[in-house]
C-alpha positions in Angstrom: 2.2 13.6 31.5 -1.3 14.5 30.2 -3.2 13.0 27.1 -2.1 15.8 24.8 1.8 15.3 25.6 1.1 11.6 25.3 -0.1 12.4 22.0 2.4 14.8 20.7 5.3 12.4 21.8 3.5 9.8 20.1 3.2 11.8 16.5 7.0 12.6 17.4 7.6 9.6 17.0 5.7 8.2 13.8 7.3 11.2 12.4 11.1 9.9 13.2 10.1 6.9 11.9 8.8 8.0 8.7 12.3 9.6 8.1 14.2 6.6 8.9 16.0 5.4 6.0 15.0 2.0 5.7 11.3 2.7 6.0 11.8 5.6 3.6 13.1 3.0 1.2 10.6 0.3 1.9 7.7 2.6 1.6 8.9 3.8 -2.3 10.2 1.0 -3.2 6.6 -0.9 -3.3 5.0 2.3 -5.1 7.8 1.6 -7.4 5.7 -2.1 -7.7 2.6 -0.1 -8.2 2.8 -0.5 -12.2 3.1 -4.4 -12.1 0.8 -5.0 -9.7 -1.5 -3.0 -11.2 -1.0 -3.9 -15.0 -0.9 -7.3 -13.8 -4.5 -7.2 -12.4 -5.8 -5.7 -15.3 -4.8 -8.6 -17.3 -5.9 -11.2 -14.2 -9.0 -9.1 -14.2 -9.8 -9.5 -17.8 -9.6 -13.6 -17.4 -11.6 -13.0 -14.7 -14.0 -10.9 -15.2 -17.4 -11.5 -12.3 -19.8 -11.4 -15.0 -22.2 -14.6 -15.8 -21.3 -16.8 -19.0 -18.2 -14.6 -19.8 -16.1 -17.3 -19.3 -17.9 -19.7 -21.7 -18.5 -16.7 -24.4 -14.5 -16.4 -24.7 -14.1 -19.4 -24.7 -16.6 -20.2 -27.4 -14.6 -17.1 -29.4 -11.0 -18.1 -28.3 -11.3 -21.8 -27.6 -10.6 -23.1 -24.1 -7.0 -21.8 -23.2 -7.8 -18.4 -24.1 -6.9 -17.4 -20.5 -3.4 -18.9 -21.0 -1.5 -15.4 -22.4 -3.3 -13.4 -20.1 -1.7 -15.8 -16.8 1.2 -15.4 -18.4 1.4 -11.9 -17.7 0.3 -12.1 -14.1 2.8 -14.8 -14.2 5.6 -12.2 -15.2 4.4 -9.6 -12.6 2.8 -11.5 -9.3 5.1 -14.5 -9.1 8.3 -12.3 -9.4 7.2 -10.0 -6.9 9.7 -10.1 -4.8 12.5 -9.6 -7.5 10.6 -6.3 -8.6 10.7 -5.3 -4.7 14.3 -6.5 -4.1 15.6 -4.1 -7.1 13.4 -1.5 -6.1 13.7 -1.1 -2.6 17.5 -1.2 -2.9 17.8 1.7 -5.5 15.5 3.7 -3.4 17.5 3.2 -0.5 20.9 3.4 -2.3 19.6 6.1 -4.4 19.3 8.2 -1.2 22.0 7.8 0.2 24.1 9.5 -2.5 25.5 6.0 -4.1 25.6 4.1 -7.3 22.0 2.6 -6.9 21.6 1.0 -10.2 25.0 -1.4 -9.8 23.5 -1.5 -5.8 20.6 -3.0 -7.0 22.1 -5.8 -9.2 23.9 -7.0 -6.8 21.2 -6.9 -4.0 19.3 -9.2 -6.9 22.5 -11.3 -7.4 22.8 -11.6 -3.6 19.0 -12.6 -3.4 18.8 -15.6 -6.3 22.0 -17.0 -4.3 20.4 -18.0 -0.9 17.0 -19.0 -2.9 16.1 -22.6 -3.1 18.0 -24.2 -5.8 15.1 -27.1 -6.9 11.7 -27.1 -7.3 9.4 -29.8 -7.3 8.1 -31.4 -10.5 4.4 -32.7 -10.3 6.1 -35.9 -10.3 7.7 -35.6 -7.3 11.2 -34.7 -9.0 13.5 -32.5 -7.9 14.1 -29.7 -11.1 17.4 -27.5 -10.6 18.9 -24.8 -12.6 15.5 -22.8 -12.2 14.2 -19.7 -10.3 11.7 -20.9 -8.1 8.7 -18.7 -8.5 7.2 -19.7 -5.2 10.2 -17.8 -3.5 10.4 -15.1 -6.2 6.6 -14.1 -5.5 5.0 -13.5 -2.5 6.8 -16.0 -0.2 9.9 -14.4 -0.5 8.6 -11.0 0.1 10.3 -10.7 3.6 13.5 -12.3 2.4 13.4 -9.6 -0.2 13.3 -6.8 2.1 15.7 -8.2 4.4 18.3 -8.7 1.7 17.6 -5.5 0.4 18.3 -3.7 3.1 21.6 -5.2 4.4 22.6 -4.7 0.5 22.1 -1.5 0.4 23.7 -0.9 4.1 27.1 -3.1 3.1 27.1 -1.4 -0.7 26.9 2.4 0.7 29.5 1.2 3.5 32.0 0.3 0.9 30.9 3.1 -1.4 31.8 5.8 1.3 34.6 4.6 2.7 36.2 3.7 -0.8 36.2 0.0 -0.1 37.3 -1.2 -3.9 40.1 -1.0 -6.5 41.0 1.9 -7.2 41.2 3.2 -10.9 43.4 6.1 -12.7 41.5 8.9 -13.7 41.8 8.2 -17.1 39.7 5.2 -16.7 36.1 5.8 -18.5 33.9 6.0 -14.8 31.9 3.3 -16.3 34.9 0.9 -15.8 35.8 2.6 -12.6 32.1 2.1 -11.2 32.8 -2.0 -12.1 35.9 -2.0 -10.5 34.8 -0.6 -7.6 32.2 -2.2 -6.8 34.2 -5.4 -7.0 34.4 -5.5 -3.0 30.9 -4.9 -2.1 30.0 -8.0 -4.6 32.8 -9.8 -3.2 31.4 -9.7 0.6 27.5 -9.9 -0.3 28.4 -13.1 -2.5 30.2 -14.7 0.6 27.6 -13.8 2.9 25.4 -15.0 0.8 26.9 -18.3 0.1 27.6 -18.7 3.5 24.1 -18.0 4.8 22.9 -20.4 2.0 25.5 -22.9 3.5 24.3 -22.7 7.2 20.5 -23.4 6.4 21.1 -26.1 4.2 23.7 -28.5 5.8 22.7 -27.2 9.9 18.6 -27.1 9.1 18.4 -28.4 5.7 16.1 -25.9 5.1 16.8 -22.1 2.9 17.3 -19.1 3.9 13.6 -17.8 2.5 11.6 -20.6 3.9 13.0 -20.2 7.7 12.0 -16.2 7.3 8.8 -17.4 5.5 7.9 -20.0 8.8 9.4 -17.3 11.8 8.5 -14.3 10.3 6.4 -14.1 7.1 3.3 -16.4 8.1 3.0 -14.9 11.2 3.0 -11.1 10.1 0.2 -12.3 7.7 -1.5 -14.1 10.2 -1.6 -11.2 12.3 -2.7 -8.9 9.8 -5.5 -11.2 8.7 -7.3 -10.0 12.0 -9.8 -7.7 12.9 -7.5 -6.6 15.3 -4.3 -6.5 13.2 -6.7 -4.6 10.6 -8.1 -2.3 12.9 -4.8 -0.6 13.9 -4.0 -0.2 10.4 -7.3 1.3 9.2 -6.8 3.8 12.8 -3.3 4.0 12.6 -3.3 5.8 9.5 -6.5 7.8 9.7 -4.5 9.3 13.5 -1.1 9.7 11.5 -3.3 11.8 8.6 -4.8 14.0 11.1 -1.7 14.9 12.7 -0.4 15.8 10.2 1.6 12.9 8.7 0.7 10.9 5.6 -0.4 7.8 6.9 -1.5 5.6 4.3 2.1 6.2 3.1 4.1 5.7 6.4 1.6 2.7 7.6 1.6 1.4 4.0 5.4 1.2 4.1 5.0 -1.7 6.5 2.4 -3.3 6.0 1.7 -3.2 2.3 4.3 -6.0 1.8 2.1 -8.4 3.8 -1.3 -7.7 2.5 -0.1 -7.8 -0.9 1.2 -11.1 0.1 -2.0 -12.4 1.5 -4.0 -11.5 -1.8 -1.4 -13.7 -3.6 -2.1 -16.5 -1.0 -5.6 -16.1 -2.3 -4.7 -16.0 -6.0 -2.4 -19.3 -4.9 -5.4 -20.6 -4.2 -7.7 -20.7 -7.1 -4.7 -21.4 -8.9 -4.5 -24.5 -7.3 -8.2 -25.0 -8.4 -9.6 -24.3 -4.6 -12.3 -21.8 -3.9 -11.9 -18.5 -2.2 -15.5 -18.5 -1.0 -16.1 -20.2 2.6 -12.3 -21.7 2.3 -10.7 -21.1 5.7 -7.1 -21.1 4.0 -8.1 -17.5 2.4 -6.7 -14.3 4.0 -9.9 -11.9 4.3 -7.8 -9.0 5.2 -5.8 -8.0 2.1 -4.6 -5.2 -0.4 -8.0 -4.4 -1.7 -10.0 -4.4 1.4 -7.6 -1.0 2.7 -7.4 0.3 -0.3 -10.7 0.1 -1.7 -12.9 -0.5 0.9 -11.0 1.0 4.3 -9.9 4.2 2.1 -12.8 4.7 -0.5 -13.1 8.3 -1.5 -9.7 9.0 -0.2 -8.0 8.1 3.8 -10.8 8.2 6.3 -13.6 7.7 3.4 -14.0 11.5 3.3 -15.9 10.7 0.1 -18.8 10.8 2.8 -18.0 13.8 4.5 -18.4 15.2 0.9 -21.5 14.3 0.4 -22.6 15.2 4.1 -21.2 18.6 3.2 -23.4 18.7 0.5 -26.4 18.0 2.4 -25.9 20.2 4.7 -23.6 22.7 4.5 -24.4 26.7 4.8 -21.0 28.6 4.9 -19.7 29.7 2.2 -16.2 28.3 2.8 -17.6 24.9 3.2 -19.6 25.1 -0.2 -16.5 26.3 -2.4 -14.5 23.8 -0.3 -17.1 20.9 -1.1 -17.6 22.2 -4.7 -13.3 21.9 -5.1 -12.8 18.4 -3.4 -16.0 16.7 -5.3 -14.0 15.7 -8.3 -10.5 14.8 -7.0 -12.8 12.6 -4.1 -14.0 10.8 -7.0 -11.0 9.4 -7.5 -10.0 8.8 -4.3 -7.6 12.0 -4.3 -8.7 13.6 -1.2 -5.9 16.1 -0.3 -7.9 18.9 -1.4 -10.4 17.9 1.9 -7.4 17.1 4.0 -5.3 20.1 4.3 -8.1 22.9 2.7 -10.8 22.4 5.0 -8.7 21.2 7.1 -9.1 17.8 8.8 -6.0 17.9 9.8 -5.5 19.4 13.8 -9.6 19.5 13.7 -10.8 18.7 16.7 -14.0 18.8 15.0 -13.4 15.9 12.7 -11.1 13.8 14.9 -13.2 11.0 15.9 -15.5 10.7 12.7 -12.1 10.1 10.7 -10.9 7.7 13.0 -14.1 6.1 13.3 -15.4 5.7 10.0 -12.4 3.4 8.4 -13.0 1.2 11.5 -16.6 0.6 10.7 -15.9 -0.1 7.4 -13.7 -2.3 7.8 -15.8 -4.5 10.4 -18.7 -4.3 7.5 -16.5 -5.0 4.7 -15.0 -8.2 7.0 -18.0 -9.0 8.1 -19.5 -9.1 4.4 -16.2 -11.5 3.3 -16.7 -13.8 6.7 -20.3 -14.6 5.9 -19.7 -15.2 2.2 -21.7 -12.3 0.9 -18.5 -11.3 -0.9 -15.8 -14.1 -2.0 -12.4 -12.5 -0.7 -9.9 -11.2 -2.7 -7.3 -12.9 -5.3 -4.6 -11.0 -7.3 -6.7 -8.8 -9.4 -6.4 -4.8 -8.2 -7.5 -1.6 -9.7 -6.2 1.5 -9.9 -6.1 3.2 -6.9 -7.9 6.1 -8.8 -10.7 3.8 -9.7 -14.0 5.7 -8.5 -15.9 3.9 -5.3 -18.9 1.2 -6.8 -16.8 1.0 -9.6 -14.1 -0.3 -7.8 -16.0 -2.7 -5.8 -18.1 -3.8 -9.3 -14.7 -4.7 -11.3 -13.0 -6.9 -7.9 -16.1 -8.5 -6.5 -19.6 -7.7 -9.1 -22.4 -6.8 -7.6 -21.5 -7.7 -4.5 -18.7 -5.6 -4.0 -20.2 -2.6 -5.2 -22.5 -3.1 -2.3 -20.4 -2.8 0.2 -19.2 0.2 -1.2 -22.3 1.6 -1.4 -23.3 0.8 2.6 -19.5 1.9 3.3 -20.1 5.0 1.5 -24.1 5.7 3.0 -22.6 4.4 6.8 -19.4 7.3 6.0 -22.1 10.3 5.3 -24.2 9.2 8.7 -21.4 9.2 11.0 -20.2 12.5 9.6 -22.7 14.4 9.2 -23.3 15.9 12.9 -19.8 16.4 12.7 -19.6 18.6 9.3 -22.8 20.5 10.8 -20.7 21.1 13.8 -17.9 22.4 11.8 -20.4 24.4 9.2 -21.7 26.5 12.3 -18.8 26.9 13.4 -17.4 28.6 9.8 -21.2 30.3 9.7 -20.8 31.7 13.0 -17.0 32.8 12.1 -18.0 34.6 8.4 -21.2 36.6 10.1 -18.5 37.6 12.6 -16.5 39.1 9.7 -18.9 40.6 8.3 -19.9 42.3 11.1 -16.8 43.5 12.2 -16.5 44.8 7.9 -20.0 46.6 8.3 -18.4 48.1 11.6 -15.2 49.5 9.7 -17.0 50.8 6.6 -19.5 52.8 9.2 -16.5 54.4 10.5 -14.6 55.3 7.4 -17.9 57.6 6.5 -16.9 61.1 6.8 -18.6 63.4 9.7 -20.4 66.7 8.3 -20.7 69.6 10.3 -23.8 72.2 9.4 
C-alpha cells in the first residue's frame, strides 16, 4: 500500500468517525457550552482585567469585594460545567436520534447528581451534605459527565424505540403520555445509578466521579498538557481541514472537554490564592492557547497566508480571493481561504498549513514555559475576537506579542508557498487568455477580393 492509499484510508477513517453518533453528540454538545463559557469569561475578565492599578482603582470606586458579583457569575457558569455539558450532550445526542431529548436530558442530569459525592468538606474539616458539590459539577466531573451522558442517551433511545414504558390511551394529552413513558428509562438509569453509587462507596469507598477523575480524567489532561499531546492536536486538525474535513470541529469534539478542563485547573488555582506564573501545578496547554494562539486568523493561521498574499500576489484570482477573505480572517472566519482558494486538496499549501500551527504552538509554549507569558485561567474571548486583540484582553502585552511573532512567523513560512501557488494561477490565466485571443482570431471573417 503506497503513501497516498495510506492517506486516503486514513481520511476514511476520521471521516466515519466524525459521523459516529456519540462524537457527533460530544462535539455539539460543548458548542452548545460556548455561551457560558464565554459570558462567563467576560465577566472573570472584567475582575481581571491585565492592566496596572485597575484592581486598586475599582476598588477605591466599589470598595474591596467589588469582584464578589462578578465570581459569582463565573461561579454559575465554570463550576457547573459539567451539568451544562451533561444536559447538552444528551439532547444532542437524543435529539438525533429521533427521541424525546428534552425529558432525555433530565434524567441524564438526574442520573448524574445521583452517583456525585454526597458531602463536601467545610474549611473546618466538616463533612456538609445535602449540597451539590461544585468540585464535581465543574471541571472534575467533565469525563463523568460525558460518560453518563452517553449511556443515558443510549438506555433512553433503547426504551424509546422499542416502547419500553406504560402505555397510555390515546386520549391522554401526549404531555402525560411522554411522563408516563418515560417511567421505565428513569426507572433503570436510577438503579444503575444507585447501584454504581453503591459499589464505589462500600467496595472503594470512593464515588463514581473521583475514580474516572484519578484513571481517566488526570491522565487525558496530563497528556494533553504536552508538547507532544499538543502537537497532534494543532496537526491533527490542520491534516483533517485539508482533506477536506472540519477539523477544529471533529478534533475539538475530543479534546475540547480536557483543555477546557485544564484552564479551570488554572482558574482553581488562583482561586486558591496560588500563582499561575512559574507554578508547576498550572496546565500550559489549554483552551486559549488552540484557540487563540494555534488557530489565530482562522485553522492553520491563514491570517498569514493573507497577508503573504498581499505581499506578493500577481494573479488576478488570488488578489479578488485575498481582497474577499481579509475581513472574515479578521475574525478568525477563514472558510472563505479554505474552500475558495482552495487549501483544501492543495498540494501547494499542504505542508505550510500543517507546519505553521506546529510552530506556533512551540513559541506560544515556549513563551508560557519561560514565564514571558503567565498561562491561562478561566477568562476566554470570543472566538471572533481579532488576533493582538485577543492576546491583549487574556494575557496584556504579553500576549499580544505572541500573537504578533505567531502572526509575522505565519506570513514567512507561507510566503514561498503562496508565490508558488500565484505562478501557478499567473501561469494558468495567461494560458486563457491566450487560448481567448486564439478563438477571437478565428471567429474574424475571411474576405475574398
Amino acid at each position: 500500500m503506497n503513501k497516498q492509499a495510506i492517506f486516503d484510508k486514513f481520511v476514511e477513517f476520521m471521516g466515519r468517525f466524525a459521523e459516529i453518533r456519540a462524537v457527533a453528540a460530544l462535539r455539539d454538545g460543548f458548542i452548545m457550552t460556548t455561551p457560558f463559557t464565554v459570558c462567563g469569561s467576560v465577566f472573570l475578565l472584567i475582575a481581571n482585567l491585565p492592566i496596572p492599578g485597575y484592581p486598586e482603582f475599582m476598588a477605591n470606586l466599589f470598595g474591596k469585594d467589588w469582584t464578589a458579583p462578578l465570581n459569582a457569575v463565573a461561579g454559575g457558569t465554570f463550576s457547573v460545567l459539567a451539568l451544562i455539558a451533561v444536559l447538552a450532550i444528551t439532547y444532542k445526542y437524543v435529539e438525533a436520534e429521533g427521541c424525546d431529548a428534552i425529558m432525555a436530558s433530565i434524567l441524564s442530569l438526574s442520573t448524574f447528581l445521583i452517583v456525585l459525592p454526597p458531602t463536601v468538606m467545610s474549611k473546618g474539616g466538616e463533612a456538609v451534605g445535602d449540597v451539590i458539590p461544585k468540585a464535581w459539577a465543574g471541571s472534575n466531573g467533565v469525563i463523568t459527565a460525558i460518560l453518563v451522558s452517553f449511556a443515558v442517551s443510549a438506555i433512553f433511545c433503547y426504551c424509546e424505540k422499542h416502547h419500553l414504558g406504560i402505555k397510555m390511551p390515546s386520549t391522554v394529552p401526549s404531555g402525560v403520555t411522554r411522563a408516563f413513558e418515560a417511567l421505565t428509562p428513569a426507572f433503570l438509569l436510577f438503579l444503575g445509578g444507585s447501584v454504581i453509587y453503591g459499589v464505589f462507596h462500600y467496595v472503594g469507598a470512593t464515588t463514581f466521579p473521583e475514580f474516572i477523575f484519578k484513571v481517566l480524567q488526570t491522565p487525558l489532561q496530563g497528556l494533553s498538557d504536552t508538547l507532544i499531546g499538543g502537537s497532534i492536536i494543532a496537526a491533527l486538525q490542520s491534516i483533517l481541514f485539508w482533506a477536506g474535513i472540519h477539523g477544529p470541529n471533529v478534533v475539538g469534539g475530543v479534546v475540547s472537554p480536557i483543555l477546557i478542563a485544564n484552564s479551570l485547573d488554572n482558574q482553581a488555582l488562583l482561586d486558591a490564592g496560588q500563582q499561575l506564573m512559574d507554578n508547576p501545578a498550572a496546565k500550559i496547554i489549554t483552551c486559549q492557547v488552540n484557540d487563540v494562539f494555534i488557530k489565530s486568523g482562522g485553522c492553520g493561521l491563514t491570517f498569514g497566508l493573507l497577508i503573504a498574499s498581499w505581499l506578493c500576489s500577481k494573479s488576478s484570482q488570488m488578489k479578488s480571493l485575498t481582497k474577499l477573505a481579509t475581513v472574515p480572517g479578521l475574525f478568525n472566519i477563514n472558510e472563505p481561504i479554505i474552500f475558495g482558494l482552495p487549501i483544501v486538496f492543495n498540494p501547494f499549501l499542504l505542508v505550510p498549513f500543517v507546519l505553521v500551527p506546529l510552530f506556533a504552538l512551540f513559541i506560544t509554549y515556549g513563551a508560557i514555559a519561560v514565564g514571558f507569558m503567565a498561562p491561562f485561567s478561566a477568562v476566554q474571548v470570543p472566538w471572533t475576537t481579532p488576533p493582538i486583540l485577543a492576546g491583549l484582553l487574556l494575557d496584556g502585552w504579553q500576549g499580544a506579542v505572541i500573537q504578533i511573532i505567531n502572526l509575522v512567523m505565519a506570513t514567512a513560512v507561507y510566503l514561498p508557498f503562496v508565490r508558488a501557488q500565484d505562478r501557478h494561477m499567473l501561469a494558468e490565466e495567461k494560458a486563457d487568455a491566450a487560448s481567448e485571443d486564439v478563438s477571437t482570431t478565428s471567429d474574424i471573417p475571411l474576405h475574398c477580393g
